[in-house]
N, C-alpha and C positions, 0 to 999 in steps of 0.2 A: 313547246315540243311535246307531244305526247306521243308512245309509245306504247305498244301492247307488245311483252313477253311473254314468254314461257318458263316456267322455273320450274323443275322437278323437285319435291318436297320429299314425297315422301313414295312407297310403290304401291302398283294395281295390281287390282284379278277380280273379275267379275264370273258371277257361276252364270247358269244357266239351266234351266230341266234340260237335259241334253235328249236328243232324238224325239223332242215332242215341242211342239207349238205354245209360247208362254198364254195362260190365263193372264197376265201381269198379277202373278201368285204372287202372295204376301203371305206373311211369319203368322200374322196376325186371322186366326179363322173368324167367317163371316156369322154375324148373329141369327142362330137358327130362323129357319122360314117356317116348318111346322112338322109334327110329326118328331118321326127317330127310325128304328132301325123296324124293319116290317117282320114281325115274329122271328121264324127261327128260319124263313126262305134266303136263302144264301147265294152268292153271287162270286165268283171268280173273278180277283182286278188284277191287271199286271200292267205294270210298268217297265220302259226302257228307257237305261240308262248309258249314254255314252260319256266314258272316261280318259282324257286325252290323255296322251305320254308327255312327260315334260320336257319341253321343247330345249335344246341345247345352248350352254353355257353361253350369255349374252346375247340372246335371238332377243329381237324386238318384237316378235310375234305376239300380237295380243290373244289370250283364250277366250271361246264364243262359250265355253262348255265349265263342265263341272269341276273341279280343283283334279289336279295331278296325285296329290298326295291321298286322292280318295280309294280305301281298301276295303271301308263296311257301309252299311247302306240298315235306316230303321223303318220301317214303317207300320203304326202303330194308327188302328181306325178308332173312331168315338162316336156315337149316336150324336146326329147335328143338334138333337134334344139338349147335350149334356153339354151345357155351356161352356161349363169351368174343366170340361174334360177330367172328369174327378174317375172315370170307368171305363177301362179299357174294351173293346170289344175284341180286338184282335190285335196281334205284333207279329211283325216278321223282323229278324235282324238276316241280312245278305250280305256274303263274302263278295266284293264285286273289285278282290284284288287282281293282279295278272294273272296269278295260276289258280285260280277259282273255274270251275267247271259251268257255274252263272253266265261266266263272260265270254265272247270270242271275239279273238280278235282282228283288228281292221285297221287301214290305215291311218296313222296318227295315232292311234289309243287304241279301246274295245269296246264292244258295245254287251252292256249285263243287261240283265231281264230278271226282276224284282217281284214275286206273287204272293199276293195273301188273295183271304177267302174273307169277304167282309156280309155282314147283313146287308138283305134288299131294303132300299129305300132312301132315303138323307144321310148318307154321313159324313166324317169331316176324317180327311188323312192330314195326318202329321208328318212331314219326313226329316229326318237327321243324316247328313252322311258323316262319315269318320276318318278319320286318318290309320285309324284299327280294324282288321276285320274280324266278326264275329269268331269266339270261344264260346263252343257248345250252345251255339245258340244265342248268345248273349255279345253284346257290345264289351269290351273289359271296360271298366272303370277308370283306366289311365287314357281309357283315346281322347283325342280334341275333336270338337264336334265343325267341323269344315261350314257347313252350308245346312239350311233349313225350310221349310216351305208347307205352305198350307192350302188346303183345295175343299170345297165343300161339294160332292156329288151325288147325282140319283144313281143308286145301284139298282139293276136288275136281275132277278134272280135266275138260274140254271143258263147263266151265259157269261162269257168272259167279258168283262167291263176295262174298258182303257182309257186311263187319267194321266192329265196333264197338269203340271205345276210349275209356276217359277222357282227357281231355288233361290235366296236370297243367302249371298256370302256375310260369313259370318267374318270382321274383321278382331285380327289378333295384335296384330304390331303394325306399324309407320317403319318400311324398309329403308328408306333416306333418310339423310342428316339435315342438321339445319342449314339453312342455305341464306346468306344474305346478300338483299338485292337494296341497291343503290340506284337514287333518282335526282334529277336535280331540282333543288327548290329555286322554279320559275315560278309560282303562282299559278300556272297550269297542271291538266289534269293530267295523270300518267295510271295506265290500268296496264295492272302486275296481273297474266295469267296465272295462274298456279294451276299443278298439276298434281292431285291430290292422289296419292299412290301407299296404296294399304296393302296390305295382304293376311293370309290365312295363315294357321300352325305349322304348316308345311311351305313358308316362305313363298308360298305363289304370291306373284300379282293379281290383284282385284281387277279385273278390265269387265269393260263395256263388253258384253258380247250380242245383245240387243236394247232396243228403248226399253225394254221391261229386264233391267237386272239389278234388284232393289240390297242394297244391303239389309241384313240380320239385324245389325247395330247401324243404325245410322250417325253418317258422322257432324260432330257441331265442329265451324269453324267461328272462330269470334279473337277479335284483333284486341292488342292494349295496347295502350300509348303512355310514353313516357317523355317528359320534357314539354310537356304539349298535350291539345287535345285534339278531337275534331275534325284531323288532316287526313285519317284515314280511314276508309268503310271499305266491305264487303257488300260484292255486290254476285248475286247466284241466280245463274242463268241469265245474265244480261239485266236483271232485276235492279232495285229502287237499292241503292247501296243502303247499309245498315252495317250497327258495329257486329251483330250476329248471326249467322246463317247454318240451317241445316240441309245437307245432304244424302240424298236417302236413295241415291242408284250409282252405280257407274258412270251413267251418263251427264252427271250435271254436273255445270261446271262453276266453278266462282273464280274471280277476279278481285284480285287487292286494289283497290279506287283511291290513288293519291292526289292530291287538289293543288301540289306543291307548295305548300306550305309549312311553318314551323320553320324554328333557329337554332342555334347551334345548341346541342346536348337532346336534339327531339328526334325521339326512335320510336318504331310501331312492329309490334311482334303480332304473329297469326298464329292462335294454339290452334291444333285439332284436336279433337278427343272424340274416342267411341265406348259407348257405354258396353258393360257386360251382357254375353247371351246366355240363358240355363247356368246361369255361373262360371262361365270360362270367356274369355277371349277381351274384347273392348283394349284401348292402347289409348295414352295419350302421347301428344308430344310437342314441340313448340316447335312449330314448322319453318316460319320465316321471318327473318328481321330486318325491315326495313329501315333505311335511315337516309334522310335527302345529303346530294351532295352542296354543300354551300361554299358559298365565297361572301367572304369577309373582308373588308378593306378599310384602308382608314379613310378617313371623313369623307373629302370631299369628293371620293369617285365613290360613287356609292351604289350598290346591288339594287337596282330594281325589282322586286319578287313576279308584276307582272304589266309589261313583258318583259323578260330576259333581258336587262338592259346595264350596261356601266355606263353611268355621267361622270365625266371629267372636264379640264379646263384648261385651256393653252398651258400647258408648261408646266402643269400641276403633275406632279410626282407621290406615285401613292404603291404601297405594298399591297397585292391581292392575295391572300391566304386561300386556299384550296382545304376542303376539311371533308372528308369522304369517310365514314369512322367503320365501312363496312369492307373498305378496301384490301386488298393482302396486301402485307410488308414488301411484296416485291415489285410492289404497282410503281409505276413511274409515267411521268404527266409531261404534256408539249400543249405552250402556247402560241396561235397560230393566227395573227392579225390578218385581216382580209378586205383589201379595200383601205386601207387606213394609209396610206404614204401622207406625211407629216400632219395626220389628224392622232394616231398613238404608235405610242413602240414599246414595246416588252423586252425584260430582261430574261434572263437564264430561270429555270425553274428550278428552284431550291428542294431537297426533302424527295422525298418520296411515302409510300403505303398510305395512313389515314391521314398524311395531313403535308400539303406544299405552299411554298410564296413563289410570289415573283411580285417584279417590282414593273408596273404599269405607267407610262409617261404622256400627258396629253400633250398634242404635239402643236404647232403656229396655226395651224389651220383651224376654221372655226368651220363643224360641223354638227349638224343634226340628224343623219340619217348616211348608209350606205357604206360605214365603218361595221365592222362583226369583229369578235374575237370565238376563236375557237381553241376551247380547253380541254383537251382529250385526258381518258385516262389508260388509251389503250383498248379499251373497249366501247365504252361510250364516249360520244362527243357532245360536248354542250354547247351551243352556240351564242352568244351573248352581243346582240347590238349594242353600238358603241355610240354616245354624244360627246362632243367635245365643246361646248359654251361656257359663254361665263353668266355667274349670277348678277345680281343689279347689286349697285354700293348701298351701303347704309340711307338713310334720311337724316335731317339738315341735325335733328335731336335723337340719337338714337338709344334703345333701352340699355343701360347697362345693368348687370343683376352680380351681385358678389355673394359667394356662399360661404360664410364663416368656415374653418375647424381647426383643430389643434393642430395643423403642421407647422413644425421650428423652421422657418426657415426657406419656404416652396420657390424652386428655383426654376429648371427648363420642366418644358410642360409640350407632351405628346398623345396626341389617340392615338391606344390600342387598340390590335386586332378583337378584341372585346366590345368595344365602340365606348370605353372607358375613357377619358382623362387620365393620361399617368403623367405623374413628375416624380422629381427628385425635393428630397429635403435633407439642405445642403448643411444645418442645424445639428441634427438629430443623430447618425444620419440615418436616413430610411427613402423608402421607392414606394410612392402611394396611389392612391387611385381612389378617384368622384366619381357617380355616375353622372351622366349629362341631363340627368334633371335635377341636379346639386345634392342628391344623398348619397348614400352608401362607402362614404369616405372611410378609408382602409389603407394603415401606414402598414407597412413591412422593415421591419429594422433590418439591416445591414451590416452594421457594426460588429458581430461577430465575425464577418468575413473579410473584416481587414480596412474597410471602406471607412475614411474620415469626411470627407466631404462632397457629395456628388453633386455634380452641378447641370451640365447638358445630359439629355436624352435621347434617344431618334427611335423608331418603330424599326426594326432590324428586318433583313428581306425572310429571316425565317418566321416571321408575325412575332415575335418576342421583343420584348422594349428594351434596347442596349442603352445603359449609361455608365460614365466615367467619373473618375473620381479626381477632384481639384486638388489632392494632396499624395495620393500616392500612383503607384503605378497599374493598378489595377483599372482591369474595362471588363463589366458585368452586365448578366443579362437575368432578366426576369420574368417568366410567364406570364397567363391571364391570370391562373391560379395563384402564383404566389411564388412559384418556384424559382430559387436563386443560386446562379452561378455565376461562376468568375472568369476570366482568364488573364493570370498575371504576364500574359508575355509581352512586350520583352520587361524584364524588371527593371532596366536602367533609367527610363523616362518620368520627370518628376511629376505628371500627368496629364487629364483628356478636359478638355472642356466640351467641342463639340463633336457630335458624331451626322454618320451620315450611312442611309442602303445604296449601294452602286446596284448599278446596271448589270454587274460581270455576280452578284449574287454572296457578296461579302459585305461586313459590317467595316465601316472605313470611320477613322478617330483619327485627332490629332495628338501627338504626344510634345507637353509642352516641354520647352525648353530646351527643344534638338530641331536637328531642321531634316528632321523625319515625319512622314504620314504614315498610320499602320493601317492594316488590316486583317479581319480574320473570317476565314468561311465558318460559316455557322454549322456546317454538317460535319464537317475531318477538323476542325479546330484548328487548323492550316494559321498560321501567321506570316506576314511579310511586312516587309517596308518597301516603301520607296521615299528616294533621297531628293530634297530639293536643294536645286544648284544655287549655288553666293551666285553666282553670274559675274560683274562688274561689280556690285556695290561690295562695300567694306563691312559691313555687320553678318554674324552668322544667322542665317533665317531662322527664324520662329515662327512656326504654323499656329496661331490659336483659331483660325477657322475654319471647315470644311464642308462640303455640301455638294449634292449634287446637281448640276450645271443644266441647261435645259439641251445641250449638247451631249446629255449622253457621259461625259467626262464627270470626273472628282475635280471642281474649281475649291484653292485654297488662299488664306490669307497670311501673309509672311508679314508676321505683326513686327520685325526689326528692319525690313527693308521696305517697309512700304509699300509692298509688290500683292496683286494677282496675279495666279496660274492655275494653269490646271496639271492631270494627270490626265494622260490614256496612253493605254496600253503597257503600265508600270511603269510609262517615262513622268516625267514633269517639266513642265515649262511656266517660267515667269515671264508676263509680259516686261518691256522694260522700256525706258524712253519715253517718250507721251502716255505711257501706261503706269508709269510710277503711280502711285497715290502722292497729292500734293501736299495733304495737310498729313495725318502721321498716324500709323500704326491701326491698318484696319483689322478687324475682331471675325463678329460672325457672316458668311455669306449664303444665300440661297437663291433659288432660279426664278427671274421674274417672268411674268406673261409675255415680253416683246421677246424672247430671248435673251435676254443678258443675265450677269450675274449680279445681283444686289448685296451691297456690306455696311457695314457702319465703319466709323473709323474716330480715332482723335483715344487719347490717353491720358491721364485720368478721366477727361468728360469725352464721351462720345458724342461730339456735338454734329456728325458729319455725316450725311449717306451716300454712297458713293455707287456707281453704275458701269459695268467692265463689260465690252461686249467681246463676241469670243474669237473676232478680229485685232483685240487689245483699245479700244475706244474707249477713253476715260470721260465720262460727267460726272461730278460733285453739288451736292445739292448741301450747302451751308446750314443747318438749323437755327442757328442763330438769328438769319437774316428772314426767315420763313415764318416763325413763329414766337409769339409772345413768353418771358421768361427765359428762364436758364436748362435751356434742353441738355438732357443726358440720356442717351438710347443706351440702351441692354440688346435684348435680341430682335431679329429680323425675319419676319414671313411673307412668304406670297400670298395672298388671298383669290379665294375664288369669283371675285369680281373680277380679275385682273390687275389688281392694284397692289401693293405692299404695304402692311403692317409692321407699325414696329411698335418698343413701349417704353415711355420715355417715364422715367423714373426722376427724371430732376422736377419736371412739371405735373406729373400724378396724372400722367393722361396715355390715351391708345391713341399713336398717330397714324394715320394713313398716308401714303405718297402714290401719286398715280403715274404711268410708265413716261410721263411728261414731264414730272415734278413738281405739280401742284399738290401744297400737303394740309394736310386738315387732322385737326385733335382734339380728342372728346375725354374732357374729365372723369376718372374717375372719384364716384360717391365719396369714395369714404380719404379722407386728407391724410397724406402721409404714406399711403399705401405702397408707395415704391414697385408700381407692375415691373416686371423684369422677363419670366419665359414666358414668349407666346405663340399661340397654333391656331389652323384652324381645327374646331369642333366635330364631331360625331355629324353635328346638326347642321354645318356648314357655318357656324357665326365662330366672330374669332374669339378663344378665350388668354387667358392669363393668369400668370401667378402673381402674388402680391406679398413680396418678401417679410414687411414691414406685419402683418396683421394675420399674416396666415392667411388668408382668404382664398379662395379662386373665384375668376371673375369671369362674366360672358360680354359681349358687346353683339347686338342680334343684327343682323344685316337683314 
């Protein structure tokens, strides 16, 4: 998408020699041709000056002419001989206010009539106008010198001579504020008009009032970037963009050239600055600040930078973070699928001003083209084609890579909106983070806010990584940065293993050892439960899993009755009857690629993966009978193959099961390692934690 605005920065006023034809006069006088001034034969030069009236409070009227606030008028000749104008030959200073007898007036303004008496032959006029008119003859010393211009002409003698000049505005100050303009990083180009608006001591606008209206001081426009480099140029008069450019009329205009690029924390600011004239005026200021808007999501839907593109995967469930950092707080955003009926479905958008989620669902359908998402903020809309595929499985030996570090203990394990690995350490306790080429591993302790042992995590729909604590009743959340908060409610629950982002825009957890699910909005702190029904059976339900369902719903596992169900719309249903679980007490569940809901199950060994579709259809796939050894599963993923991953800790291996139930398991390196949380990656491969060694580990599909 690329777009050209207009942004007003800062304000205009362009002069003009008024009632005469521009020479495209400059400040700057030309280098003598020959000669100087012709004896003592003298010549009469007069000039007319027209002086507008300043135009009424909020006119858009641009001025062709001289400044409003002009009251005195200098003009002082030099022999074109004398270069450095070291010797005056003649000075007139002219009252050329309203009630000066120089001037009469006329519509819009008046027009003054300016005369000295100069030598025949070559010389150079200087002229000054003022916002003061002459005392005694004299300019005061306190006027601001408005506009200036310089003319070299043949004078002839015992005849009236009439000169023409450009005036070139002298600029004082940048009338505007900063202004920040927002783009979205597609990897496409976007050109920011700017509207470069200066003015004189007397608050006029600098405007164009012909091709020839040169400022005094010309102004430099030159961009910085920060977080980044590169992404943005200046580009004047349609010109070869560059980081620096100068402006030296009314009329030219520059353009901020953004290539959409750079990532989150990368901003581009445009100074202007005008240097001093005769010692007065010049202004800087820092006109514009640019910053892309980006979307951030975890792993496997992932931002295309060019073209504009989200990849997802049947039934893959992923948090889109919105980050606009030049936004106003009262911004608020709508996500608008188009084209997409069961290829993706969006949830509620979370947050508002510099930063939103929502939560993003690929849907049964397999697509590659004629899905869009459209993300407004109000004013801008970004449009984001959508694929919905899956990637190919691993190969027959696939790389596994383990990255040592000192965590006690690494237990569930999620990408952050940072494109970080976060877990928990369930030891310690602490909330940490790898990056995904294995450095930058960074614990955050927790244990001053009460947390003994955390175990599950989930990427929360406001981009913030929610985890729970296996001992107390506390459910936390933690930034990209590091920042940690809590929310004890309700206190009675003896705690959370897993959590999960709904659809409806709230962080959902299980609260062990009640036959409650909670939840809480991440923006009002809003808490609720909902209550799962005993039904028929005799045990009181125990949720220790929850997740969200590729229907949309919160599917849970009622680890005393053997039961899946779901939630919607704050109800809950267990299936019951040929939906029982057969073998006993299923744990975590997530959404697989056919639709259904995936869990493990069995107590103390989870030897069991089990398959609920959201008509209540029970399959069970026995590990025991599947693969070699003493299987014991921990947690459970979808992968963006289509396949699910789980990690069996009894055998030191990542297994795979595909929507058929063919399962496969690939050791890991290092013996003993006990994998336990797994996800998939930044990168798309799936990784893991390794309880036993501290480690985290990849598996590269």
């Amino acid at each position: 998408m690329t777009r050209s605005v207009a942004y007003v920065l800062a304000v205009a006023l362009a002069f003009n020699a008024a009632g005469c034809a521009s020479s495209g006069g400059n400040a700057a006088i030309p280098a003598p041709a020959s000669g100087g001034a012709a004896g003592n034969d003298l010549g009469n030069v007069r000039f007319t000056l027209i002086v507008p009236n300043a135009p009424p409070a909020g006119s858009a009227k641009r001025r062709a002419f001289v400044s409003s606030s002009a009251n005195g008028a200098l003009v002082t000749t030099y022999a074109h001989s004398d270069t450095t104008h070291a010797t005056p030959l003649a000075s007139s200073a002219t009252n050329i206010s309203s009630t000066s007898s120089a001037c009469t007036t006329i519509t819009g303004g008046r027009t003054c009539t300016i005369a000295i008496t100069a030598p025949a032959g070559d010389d150079d006029f200087v002229f000054g106008l003022y916002d003061a008119a002459p005392v005694n003859g004299v300019i005061p010393s306190t006027a601001h010198e408005l506009g200036v211009a310089g003319v070299t002409q043949t004078i002839k003698a015992g005849t009236t001579n009439t000169v023409s000049a450009g005036i070139s505005a002298i600029i004082a100050g940048f009338s505007g504020s900063t202004t920040n303009v927002s783009e979205v990083a597609d990897g496409r180009t976007h050109n920011v008009a700017l509207v470069i608006s200066p003015t004189d001591f007397g608050n006029n606008p600098i405007t164009a009032g012909s091709a020839n209206a040169p400022y005094a001081n010309p102004i430099t426009a030159t961009v910085s970037e920060s977080g980044g480099s590169g992404f943005t140029l200046l580009s004047l008069n349609g010109g070869t963009p560059a980081a620096s450019v100068t402006l030296t009329k009314a009329t030219d205009t520059v353009q901020a050239v953004y290539d959409g690029g750079g990532t989150s924390g990368y901003s581009a600011t445009v100074n202007l600055t005008a240097p001093m004239v005769n010692g007065q005026g010049g202004a800087t200021t820092e006109s514009l600040a640019l910053a892309p808007v980006l979307f951030v999501t975890n792993p496997t839907v992932f931002y295309s930078p060019s073209p504009a593109q989200l990849n997802t995967y049947p039934e893959g469930q992923h948090v889109l973070m919105i980050s606009e950092p030049t936004a106003p707080v009262t911004t608020t955003y709508t996500a608008t699928p188009t084209s997409c009926t069961n290829i993706l479905s969006v949830g509620t958008v979370v947050g508002k001003g510099t930063s939103a989620t929502l939560l993003v669902v690929g849907g049964t359908t397999t697509s590659t083209s004629g899905c869009s998402l459209a993300i407004s903020d109000g004013t801008l809309t970004f449009n984001v084609s959508v694929t919905n595929t899956l990637r190919s499985g691993p190969s027959m030996s696939p790389t596994i890579t383990e990255y040592p570090t000192t965590a006690n203990l690494p237990y569930g394990i999620v990408t952050g909106a940072d494109g970080n690995l976060w877990f928990t350490e369930a030891g310690t306790p602490a909330i940490s983070s790898i990056k995904p080429d294995g450095t930058g591993y960074t614990s955050h302790s927790i244990s001053g806010q009460g947390f003994i042992e955390p175990v599950g995590d989930a990427l929360g729909p406001d981009g913030n990584v929610w985890f729970g604590d296996n001992c107390t009743s506390l459910v936390g959340k933690i930034t990209t940065s590091g920042t940690i908060a809590t929310d004890d409610n309700p206190p009675f629950f003896a705690g959370t293993i897993t959590l999960a982002a709904g659809l409806d825009g709230n962080s959902w957890f299980t609260e062990f050892n009640t036959n409650l699910v909670g939840n809480i909005n991440p923006t009002t702190s809003a808490y609720s439960q909902v209550t799962i029904p005993q039904t028929t059976f005799p045990n009181t339900p125990e949720v220790q899993g929850v997740g969200l369902g590729s229907d949309g719903n919160i599917w849970y596992a009622d680890f005393c009755n053997n039961l899946i169900g779901s939630i919607s719309g704050g109800t809950a249903t267990s299936f019951t009857g040929g939906a029982q679980v057969t073998t006993e007490q299923p744990v975590f569940v997530t959404a697989g690629s056919d639709g259904a809901t995936w869990f493990v199950e069995g107590f103390p060994v989870t030897d069991t993966i089990g398959r609920m579709t959201t008509s209540g259809t029970l399959t069970e796939y026995d590990l025991t009978s599947l693969v070699p050894g003493a299987p014991n599963v921990n947690f459970i993923t979808a992968g963006p193959d289509g396949a699910l991953w789980f990690s069996d800790a009894g055998n030191n291996k990542i297994g795979r099961i595909t929507t058929s139930g063919a399962v496969t398991e690939y050791t890991v390196p290092t013996g003993g390692a006990s994998p336990v949380g797994i996800t998939v990656g930044p990168d798309g491969n799936i990784w893991f934690t390794e309880a036993t060694t501290g480690s985290i580990g990849v598996l590269q599909l």
